[in-house]
C-alpha positions in Angstrom: -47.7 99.6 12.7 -45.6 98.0 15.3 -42.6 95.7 14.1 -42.0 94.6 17.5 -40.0 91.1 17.5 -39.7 89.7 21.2 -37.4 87.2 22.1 -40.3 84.6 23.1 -41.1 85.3 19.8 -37.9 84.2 18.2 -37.5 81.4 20.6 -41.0 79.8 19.3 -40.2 79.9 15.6 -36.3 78.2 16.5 -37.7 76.1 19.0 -41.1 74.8 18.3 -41.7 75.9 14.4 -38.3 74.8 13.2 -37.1 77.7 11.6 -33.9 78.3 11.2 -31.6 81.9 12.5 -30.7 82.8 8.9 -34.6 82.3 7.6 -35.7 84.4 11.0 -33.4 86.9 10.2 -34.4 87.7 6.5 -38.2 87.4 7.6 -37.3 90.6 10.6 -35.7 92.6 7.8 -38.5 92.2 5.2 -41.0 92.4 7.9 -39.4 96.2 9.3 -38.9 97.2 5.0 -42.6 96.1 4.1 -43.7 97.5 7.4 -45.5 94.1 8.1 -46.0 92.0 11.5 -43.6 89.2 11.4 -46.0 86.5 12.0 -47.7 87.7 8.6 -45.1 87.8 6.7 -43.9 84.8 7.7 -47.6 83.2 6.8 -47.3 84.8 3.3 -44.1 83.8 2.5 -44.8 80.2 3.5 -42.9 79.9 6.0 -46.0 79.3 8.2 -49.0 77.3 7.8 -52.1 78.5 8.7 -52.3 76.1 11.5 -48.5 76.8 13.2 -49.7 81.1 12.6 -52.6 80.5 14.8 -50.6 78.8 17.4 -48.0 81.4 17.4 -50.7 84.2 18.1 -51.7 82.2 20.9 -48.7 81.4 22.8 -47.9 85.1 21.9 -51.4 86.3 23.4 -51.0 84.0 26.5 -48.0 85.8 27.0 -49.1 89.0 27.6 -51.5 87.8 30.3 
């Protein structure tokens, strides 16, 4: 599985989501030690509604266009 954490990425959740570095930076360690996409984990910890992970897959999939 791919961990991969792009800087959009981390931009969105500061930016638009609200989350603060220190919370960002927990959720990236937990996410590379349960071997779990960072959107997900960040969904099951709460730190996501259902509602804000769907948006965050989409800005992430209009990215790669």
């Amino acid at each position: 599985m791919n961990n991969y954490v792009s800087r959009e990425m981390i931009v969105y959740l500061l930016n638009v989501v609200g989350l603060d570095e220190s919370s960002i930076e927990l959720a990236i360690k937990l996410s590379i030690k349960n071997n779990t996409p960072l959107p997900i984990l960040l969904w099951s910890y709460g730190m996501l509604t259902i509602e804000e992970l769907d948006k965050l897959y989409s800005f992430l999939f209009q990215k790669m266009d």
